[in-house]
C-alpha positions as CSV (number, residue, x, y, z in Angstrom):
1,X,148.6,48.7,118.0
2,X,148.0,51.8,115.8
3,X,152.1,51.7,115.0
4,X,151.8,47.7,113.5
5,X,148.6,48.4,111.5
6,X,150.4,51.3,109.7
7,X,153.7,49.8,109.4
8,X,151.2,46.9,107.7
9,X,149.6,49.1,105.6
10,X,153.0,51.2,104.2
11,X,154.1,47.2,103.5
12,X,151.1,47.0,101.7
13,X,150.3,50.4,99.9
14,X,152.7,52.8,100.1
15,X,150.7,55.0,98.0
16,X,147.7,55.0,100.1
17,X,145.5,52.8,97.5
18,X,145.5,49.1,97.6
19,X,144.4,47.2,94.8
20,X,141.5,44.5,95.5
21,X,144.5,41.5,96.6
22,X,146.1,44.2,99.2
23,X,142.5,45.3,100.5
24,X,141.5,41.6,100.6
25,X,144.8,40.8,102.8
26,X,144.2,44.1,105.2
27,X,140.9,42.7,105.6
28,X,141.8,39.3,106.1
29,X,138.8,37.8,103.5
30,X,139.6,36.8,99.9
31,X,139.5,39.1,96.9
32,X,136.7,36.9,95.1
33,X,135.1,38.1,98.1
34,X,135.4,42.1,97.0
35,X,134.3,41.7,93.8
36,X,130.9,39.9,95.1
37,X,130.5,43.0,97.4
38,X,130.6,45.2,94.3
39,X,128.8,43.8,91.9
40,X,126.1,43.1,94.1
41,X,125.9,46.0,96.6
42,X,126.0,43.2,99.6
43,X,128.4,45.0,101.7
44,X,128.9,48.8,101.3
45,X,132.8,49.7,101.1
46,X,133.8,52.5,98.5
47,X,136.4,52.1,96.4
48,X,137.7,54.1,93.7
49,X,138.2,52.9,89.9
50,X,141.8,55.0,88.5
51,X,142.5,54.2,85.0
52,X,139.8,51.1,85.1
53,X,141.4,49.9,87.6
54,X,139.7,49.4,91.5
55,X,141.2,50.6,94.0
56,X,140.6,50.9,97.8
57,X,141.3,53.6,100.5
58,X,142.7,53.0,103.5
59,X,140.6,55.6,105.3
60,X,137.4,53.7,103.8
61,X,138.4,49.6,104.6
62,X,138.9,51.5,108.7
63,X,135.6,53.1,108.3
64,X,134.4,49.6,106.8
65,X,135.7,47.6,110.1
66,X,134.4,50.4,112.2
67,X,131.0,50.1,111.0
68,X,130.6,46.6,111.0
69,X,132.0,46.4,114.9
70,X,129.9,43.3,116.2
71,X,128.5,43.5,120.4
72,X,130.6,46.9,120.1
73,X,129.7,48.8,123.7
């Protein structure tokens, strides 16, 4: 499982940052639905902004699922 979800992400973000439209898509929600989580502080998922621009971490969106595990024994 590990192999498909990094041969998705290297698709996605070869450099390691994904913008909000490849976050959204690892995430499988919408990117009008990042940019509610940070102007309002609803959700708590870092990002990073690089020359204005946002920008997401891999490492951080895992950490984000992780967290948010739902009836998780």
């Amino acid at each position: 499982m590990e192999a498909v979800a990094n041969a998705v992400t290297e698709r996605i973000a070869p450099s390691g940052l994904m913008n909000p439209e490849q976050a959204a898509q690892y995430l499988s929600i919408k990117p009008a639905t990042l940019a509610v989580w940070r102007s309002t502080n609803r959700r708590k998922l870092a990002y990073v902004k690089v020359g204005g621009q946002v920008r997401y971490r891999r490492a951080d969106l895992d950490q984000f699922i992780t967290e948010n595990l739902c009836n998780a024994s």
